[in-house]
PyMOL CGO cylinders between C-alpha atoms (Angstrom):
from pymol import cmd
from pymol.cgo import CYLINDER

trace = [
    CYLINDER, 101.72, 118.00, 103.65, 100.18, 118.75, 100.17, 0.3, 1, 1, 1, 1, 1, 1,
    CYLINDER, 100.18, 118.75, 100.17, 97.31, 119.22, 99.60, 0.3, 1, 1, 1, 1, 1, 1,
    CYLINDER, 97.31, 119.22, 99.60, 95.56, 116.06, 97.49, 0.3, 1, 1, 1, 1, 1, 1,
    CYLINDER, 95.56, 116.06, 97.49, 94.58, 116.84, 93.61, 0.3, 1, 1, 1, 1, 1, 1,
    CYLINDER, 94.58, 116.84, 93.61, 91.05, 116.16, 94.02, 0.3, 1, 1, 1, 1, 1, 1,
    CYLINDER, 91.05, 116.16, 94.02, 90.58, 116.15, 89.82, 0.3, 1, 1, 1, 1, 1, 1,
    CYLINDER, 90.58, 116.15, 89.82, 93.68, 113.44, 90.12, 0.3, 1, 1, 1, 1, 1, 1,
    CYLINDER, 93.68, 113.44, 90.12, 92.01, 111.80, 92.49, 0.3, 1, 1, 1, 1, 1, 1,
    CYLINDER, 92.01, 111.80, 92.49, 89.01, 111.48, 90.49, 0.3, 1, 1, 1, 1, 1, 1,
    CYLINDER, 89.01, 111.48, 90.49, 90.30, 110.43, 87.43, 0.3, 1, 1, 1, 1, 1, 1,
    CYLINDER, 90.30, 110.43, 87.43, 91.95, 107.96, 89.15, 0.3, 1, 1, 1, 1, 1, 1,
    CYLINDER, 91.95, 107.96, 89.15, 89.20, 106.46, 90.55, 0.3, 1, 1, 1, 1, 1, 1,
    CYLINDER, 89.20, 106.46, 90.55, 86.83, 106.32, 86.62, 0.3, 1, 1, 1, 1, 1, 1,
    CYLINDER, 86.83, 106.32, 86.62, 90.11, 104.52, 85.60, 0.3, 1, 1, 1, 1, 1, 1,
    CYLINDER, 90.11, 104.52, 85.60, 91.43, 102.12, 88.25, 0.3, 1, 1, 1, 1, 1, 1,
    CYLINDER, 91.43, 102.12, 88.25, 88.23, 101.87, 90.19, 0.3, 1, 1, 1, 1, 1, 1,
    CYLINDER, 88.23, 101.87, 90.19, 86.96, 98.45, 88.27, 0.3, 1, 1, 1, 1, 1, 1,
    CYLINDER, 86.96, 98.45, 88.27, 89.89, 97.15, 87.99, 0.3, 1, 1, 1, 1, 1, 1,
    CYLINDER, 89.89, 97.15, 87.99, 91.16, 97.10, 91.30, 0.3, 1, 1, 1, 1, 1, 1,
    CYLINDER, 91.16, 97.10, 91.30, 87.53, 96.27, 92.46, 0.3, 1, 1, 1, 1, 1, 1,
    CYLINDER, 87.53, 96.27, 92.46, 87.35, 93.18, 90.34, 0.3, 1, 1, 1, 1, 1, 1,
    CYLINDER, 87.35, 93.18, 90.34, 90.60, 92.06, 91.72, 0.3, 1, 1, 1, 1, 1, 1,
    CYLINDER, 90.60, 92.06, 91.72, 89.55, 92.32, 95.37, 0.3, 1, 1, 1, 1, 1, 1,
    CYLINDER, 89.55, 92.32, 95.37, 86.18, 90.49, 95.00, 0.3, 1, 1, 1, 1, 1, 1,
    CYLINDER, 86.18, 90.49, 95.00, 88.53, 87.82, 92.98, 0.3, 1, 1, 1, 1, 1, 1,
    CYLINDER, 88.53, 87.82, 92.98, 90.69, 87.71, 96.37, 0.3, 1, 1, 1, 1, 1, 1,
    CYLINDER, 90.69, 87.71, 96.37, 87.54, 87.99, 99.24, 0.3, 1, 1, 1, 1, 1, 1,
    CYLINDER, 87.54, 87.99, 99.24, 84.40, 86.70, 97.32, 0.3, 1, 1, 1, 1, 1, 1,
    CYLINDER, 84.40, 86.70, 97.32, 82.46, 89.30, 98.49, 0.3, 1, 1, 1, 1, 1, 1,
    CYLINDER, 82.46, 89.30, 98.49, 81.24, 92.51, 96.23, 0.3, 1, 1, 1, 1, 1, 1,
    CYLINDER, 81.24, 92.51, 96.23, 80.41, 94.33, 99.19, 0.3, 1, 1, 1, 1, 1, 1,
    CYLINDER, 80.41, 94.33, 99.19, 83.58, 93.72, 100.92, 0.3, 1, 1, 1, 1, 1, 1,
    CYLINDER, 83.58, 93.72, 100.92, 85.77, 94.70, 98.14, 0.3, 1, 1, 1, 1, 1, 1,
    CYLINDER, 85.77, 94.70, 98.14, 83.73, 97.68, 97.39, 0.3, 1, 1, 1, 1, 1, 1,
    CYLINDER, 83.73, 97.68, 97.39, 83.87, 99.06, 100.81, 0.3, 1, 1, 1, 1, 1, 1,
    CYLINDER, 83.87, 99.06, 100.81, 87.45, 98.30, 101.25, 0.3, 1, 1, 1, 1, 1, 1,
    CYLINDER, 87.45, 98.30, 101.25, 88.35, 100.47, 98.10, 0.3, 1, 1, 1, 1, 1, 1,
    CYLINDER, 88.35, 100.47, 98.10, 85.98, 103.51, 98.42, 0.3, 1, 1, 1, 1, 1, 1,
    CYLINDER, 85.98, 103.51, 98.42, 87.67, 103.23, 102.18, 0.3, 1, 1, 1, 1, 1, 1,
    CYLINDER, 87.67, 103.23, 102.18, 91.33, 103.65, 100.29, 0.3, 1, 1, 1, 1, 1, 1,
    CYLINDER, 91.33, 103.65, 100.29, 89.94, 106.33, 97.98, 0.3, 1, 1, 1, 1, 1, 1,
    CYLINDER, 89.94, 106.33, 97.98, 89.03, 108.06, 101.51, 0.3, 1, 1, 1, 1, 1, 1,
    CYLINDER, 89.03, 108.06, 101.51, 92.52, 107.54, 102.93, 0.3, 1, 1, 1, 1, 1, 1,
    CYLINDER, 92.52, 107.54, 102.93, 94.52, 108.79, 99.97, 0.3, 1, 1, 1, 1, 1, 1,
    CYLINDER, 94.52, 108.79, 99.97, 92.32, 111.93, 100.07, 0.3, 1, 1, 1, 1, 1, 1,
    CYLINDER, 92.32, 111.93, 100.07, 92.67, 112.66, 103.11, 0.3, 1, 1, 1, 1, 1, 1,
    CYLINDER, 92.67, 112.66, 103.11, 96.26, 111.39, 103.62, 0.3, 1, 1, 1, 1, 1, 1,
    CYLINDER, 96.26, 111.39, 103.62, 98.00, 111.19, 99.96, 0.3, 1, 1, 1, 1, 1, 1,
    CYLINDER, 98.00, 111.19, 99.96, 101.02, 108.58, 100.05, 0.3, 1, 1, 1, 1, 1, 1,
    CYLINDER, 101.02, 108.58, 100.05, 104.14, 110.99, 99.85, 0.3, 1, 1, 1, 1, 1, 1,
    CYLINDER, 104.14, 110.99, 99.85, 105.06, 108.97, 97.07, 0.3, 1, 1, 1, 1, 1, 1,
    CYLINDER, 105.06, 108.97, 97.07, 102.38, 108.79, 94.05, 0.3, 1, 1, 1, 1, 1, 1,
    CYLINDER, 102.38, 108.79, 94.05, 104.20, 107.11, 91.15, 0.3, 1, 1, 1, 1, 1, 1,
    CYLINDER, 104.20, 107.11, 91.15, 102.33, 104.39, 92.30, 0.3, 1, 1, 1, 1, 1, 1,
    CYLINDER, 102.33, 104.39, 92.30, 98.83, 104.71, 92.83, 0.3, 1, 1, 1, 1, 1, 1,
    CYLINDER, 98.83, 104.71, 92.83, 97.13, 101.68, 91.54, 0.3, 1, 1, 1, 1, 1, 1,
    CYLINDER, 97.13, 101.68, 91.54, 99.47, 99.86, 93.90, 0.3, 1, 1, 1, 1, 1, 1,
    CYLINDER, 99.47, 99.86, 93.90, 98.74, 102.02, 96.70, 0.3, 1, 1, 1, 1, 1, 1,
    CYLINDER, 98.74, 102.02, 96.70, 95.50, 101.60, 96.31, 0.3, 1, 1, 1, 1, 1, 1,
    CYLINDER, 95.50, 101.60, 96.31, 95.58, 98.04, 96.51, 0.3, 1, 1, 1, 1, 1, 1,
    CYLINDER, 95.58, 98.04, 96.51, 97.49, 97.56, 98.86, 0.3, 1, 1, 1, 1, 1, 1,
    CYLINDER, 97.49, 97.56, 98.86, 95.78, 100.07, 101.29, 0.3, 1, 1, 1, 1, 1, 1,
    CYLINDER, 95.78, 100.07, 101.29, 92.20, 98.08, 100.01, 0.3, 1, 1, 1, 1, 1, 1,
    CYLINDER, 92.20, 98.08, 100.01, 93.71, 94.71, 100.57, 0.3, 1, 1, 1, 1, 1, 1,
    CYLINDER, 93.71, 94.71, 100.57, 94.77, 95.66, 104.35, 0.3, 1, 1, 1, 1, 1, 1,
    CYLINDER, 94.77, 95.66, 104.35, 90.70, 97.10, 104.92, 0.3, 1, 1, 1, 1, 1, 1,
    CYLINDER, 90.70, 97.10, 104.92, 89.31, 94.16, 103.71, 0.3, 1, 1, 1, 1, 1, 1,
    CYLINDER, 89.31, 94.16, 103.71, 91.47, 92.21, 105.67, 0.3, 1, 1, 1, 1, 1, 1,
    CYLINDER, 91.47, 92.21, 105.67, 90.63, 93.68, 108.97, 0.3, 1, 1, 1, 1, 1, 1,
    CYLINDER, 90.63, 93.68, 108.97, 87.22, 94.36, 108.38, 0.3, 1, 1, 1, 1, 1, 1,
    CYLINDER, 87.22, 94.36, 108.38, 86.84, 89.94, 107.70, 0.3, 1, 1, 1, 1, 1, 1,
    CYLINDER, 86.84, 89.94, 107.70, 88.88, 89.83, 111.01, 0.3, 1, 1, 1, 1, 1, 1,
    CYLINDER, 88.88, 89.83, 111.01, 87.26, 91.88, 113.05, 0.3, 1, 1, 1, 1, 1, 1,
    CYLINDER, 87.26, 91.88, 113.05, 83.36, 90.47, 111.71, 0.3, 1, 1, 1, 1, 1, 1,
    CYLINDER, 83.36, 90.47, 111.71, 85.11, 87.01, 112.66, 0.3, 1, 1, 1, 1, 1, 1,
    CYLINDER, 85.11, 87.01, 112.66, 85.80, 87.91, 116.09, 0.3, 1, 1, 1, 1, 1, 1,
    CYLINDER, 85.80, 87.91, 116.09, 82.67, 89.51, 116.66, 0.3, 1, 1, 1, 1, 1, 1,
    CYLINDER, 82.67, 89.51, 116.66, 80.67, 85.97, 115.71, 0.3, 1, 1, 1, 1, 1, 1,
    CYLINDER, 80.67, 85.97, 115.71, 83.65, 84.23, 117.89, 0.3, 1, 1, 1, 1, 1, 1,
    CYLINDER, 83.65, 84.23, 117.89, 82.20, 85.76, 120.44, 0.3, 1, 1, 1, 1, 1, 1,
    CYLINDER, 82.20, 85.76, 120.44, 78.91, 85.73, 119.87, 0.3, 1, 1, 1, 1, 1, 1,
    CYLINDER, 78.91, 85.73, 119.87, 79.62, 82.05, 120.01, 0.3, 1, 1, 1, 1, 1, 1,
    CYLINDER, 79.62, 82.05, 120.01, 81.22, 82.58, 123.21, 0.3, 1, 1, 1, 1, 1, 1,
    CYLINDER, 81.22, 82.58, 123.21, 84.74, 81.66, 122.17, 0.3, 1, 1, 1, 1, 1, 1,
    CYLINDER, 84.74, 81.66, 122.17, 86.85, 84.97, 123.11, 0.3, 1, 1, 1, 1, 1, 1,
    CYLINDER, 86.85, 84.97, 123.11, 89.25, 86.51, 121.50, 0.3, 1, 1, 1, 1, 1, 1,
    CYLINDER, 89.25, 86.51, 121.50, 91.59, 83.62, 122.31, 0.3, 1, 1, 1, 1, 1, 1,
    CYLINDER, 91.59, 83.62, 122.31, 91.12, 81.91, 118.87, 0.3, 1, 1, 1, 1, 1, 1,
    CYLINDER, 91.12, 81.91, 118.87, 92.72, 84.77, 117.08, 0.3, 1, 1, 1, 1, 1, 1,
    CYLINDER, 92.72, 84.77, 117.08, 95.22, 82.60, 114.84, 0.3, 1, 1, 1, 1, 1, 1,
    CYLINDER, 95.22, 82.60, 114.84, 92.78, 80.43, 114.37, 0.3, 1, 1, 1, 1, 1, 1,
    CYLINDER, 92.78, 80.43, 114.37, 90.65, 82.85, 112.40, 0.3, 1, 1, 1, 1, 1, 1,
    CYLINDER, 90.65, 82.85, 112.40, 93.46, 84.27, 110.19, 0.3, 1, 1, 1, 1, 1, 1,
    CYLINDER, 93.46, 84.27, 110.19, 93.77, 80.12, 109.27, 0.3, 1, 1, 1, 1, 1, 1,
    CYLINDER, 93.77, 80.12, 109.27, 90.25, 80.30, 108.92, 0.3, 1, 1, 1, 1, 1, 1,
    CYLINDER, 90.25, 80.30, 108.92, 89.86, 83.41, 106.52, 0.3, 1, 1, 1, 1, 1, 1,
    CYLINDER, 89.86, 83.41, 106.52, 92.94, 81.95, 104.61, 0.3, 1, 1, 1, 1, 1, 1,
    CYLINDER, 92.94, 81.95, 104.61, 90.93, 78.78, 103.85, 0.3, 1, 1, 1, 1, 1, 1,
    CYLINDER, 90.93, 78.78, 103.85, 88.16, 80.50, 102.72, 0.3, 1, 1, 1, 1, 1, 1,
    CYLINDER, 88.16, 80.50, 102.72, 87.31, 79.52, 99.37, 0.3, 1, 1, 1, 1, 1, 1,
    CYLINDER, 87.31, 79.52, 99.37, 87.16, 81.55, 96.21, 0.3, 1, 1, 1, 1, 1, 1,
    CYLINDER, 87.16, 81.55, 96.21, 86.71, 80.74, 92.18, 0.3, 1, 1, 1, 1, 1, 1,
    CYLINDER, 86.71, 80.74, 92.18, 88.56, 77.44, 91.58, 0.3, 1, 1, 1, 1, 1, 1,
    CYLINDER, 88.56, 77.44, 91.58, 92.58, 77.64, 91.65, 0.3, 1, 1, 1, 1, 1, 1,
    CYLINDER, 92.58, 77.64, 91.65, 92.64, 80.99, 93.51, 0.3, 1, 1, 1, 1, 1, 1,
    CYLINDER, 92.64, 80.99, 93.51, 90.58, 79.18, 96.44, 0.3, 1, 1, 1, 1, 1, 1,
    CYLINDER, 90.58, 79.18, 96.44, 93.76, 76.93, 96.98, 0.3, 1, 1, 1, 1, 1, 1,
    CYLINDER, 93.76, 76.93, 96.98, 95.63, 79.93, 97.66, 0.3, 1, 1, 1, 1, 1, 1,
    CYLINDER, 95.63, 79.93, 97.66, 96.55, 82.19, 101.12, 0.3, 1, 1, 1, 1, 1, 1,
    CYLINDER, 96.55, 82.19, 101.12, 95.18, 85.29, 100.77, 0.3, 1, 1, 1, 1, 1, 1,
    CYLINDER, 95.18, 85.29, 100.77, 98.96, 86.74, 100.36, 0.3, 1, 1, 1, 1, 1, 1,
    CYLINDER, 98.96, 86.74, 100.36, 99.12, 84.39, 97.18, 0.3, 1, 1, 1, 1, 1, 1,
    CYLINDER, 99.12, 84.39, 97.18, 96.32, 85.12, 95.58, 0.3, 1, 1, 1, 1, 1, 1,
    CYLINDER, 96.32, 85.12, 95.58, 97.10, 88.81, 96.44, 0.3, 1, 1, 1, 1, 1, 1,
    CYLINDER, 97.10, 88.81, 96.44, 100.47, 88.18, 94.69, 0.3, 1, 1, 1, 1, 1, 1,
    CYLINDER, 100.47, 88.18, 94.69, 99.42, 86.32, 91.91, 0.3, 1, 1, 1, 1, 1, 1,
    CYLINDER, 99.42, 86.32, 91.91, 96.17, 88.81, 91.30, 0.3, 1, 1, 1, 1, 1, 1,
    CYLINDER, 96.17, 88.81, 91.30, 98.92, 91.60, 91.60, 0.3, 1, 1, 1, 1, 1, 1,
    CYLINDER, 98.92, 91.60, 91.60, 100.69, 90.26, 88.99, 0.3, 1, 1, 1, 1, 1, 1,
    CYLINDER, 100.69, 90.26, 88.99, 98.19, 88.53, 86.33, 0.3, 1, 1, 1, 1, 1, 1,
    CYLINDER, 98.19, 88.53, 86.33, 95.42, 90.89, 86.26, 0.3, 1, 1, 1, 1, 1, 1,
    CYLINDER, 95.42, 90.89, 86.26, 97.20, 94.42, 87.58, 0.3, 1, 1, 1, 1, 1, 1,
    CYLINDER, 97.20, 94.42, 87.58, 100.32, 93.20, 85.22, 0.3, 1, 1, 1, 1, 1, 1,
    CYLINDER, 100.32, 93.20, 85.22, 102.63, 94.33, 88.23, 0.3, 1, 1, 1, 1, 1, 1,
    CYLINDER, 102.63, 94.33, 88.23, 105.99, 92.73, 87.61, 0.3, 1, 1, 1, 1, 1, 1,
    CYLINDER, 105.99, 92.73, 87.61, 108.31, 90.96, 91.02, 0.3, 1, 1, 1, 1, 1, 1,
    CYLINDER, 108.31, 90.96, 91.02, 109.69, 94.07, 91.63, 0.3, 1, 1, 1, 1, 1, 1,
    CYLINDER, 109.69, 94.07, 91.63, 106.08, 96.24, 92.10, 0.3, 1, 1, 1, 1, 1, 1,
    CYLINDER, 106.08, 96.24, 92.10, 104.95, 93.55, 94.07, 0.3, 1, 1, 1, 1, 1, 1,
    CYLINDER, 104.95, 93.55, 94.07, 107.97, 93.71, 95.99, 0.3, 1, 1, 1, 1, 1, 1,
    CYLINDER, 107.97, 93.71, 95.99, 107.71, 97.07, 97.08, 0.3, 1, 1, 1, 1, 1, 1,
    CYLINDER, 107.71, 97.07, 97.08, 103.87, 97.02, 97.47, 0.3, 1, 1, 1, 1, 1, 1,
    CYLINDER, 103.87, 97.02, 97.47, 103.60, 94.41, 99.83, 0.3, 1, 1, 1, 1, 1, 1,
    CYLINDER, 103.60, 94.41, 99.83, 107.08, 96.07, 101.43, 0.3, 1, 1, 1, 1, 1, 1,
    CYLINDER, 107.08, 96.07, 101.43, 109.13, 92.87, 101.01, 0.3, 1, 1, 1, 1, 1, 1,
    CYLINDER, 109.13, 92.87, 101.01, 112.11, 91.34, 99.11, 0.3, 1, 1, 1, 1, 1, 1,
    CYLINDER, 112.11, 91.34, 99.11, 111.89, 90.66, 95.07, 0.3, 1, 1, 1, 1, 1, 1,
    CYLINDER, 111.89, 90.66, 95.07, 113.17, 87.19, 96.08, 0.3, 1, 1, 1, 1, 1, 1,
    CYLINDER, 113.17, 87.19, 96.08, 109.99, 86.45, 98.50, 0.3, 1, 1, 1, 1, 1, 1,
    CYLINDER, 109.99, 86.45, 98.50, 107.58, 87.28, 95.69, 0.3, 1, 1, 1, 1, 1, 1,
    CYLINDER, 107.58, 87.28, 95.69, 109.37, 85.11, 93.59, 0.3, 1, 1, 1, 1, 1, 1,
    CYLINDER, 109.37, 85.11, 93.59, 109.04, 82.46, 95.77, 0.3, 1, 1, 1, 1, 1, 1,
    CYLINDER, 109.04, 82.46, 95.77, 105.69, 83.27, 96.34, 0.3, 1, 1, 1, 1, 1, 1,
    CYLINDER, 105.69, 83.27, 96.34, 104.37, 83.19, 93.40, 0.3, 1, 1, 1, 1, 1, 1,
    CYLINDER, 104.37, 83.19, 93.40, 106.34, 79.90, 92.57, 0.3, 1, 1, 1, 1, 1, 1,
    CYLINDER, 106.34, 79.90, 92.57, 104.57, 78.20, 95.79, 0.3, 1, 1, 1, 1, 1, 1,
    CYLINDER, 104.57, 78.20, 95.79, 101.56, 79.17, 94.46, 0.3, 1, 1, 1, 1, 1, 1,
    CYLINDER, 101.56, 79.17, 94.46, 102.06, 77.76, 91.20, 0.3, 1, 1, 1, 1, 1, 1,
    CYLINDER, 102.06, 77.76, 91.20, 102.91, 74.48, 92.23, 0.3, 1, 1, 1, 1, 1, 1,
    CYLINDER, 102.91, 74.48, 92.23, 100.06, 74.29, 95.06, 0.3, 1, 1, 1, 1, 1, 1,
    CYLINDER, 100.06, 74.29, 95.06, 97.68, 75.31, 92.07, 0.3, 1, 1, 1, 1, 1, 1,
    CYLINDER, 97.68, 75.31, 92.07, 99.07, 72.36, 89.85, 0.3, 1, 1, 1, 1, 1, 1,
    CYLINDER, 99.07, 72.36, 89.85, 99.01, 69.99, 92.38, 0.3, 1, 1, 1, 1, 1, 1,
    CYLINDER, 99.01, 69.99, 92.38, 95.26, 70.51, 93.48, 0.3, 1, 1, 1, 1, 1, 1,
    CYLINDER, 95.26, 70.51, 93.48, 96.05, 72.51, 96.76, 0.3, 1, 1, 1, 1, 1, 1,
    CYLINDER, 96.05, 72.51, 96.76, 98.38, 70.10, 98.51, 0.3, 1, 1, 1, 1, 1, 1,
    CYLINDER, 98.38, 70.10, 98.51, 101.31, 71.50, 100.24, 0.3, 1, 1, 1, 1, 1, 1,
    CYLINDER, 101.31, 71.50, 100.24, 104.29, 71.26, 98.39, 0.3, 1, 1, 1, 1, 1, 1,
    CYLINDER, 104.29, 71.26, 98.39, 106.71, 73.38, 100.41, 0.3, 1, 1, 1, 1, 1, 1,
]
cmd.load_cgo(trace, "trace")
């Protein structure tokens, strides 16, 4: 494996650093979460570079996204049981984190839409970045994005 170009790496991080940092407290909220979830991806491309690099921003963001992700799951479950619920109520904290609300129209989103639509607005990644970032077809982003478009317009009611 190569070894990482630390000065890159750097350079990378004065430039996409804010960026990517305001998009994932846009998505979760929370400064602290989206902070922690990105120095955490700065760690893991260090220490593990992504074989392919043509990329980074969207490596980065995706890598952040799945951190932050499991790092609100796993606080969840800890308070579910704390509360004494188990670990049985699982799906029902994904639903939960998925409702949880952020600025205005993004807070009627799943956290894969506003992902998709952050992805694409503020990080100017066309279908076809998003596509391969989030590993699926150009088609699903499309209709991703569209879905999220209409919920936005019609006040957060389910329009599928």
């Amino acid at each position: 494996m190569p070894r990482p170009n630390r000065e890159r790496w750097e350079q990378l991080y004065r430039d996409e650093f804010p960026h990517i940092y305001r998009a994932l407290v846009v998505i979760f909220r929370d400064p602290e979460v989206a902070k922690d979830a990105l120095h955490d991806a700065f760690t893991e491309g260090l220490r593990h570079p992504p074989a392919n690099d043509a990329n980074l921003t969207g490596w980065l963001f995706r890598v952040a996204l799945r951190r932050a992700r499991g790092g609100l799951r796993r606080a969840a479950l800890e308070l579910f049981h704390a509360l004494g619920l188990g670990s049985s109520k699982e799906d029902e904290i994904a639903l939960a984190l998925d409702r949880v609300e952020v600025r205005q129209l993004l807070a009627m989103l799943s956290t894969r839409q506003r992902a998709m639509v952050i992805a694409q607005y503020y990080l100017d990644m066309d279908q076809e970045e998003i596509a391969q970032l989030f590993g699926v077809r150009r088609g699903t982003v499309a209709a991703t994005l569209a879905q999220a478009r209409a919920r936005m317009r019609t006040g957060g009611r389910d329009v599928s």
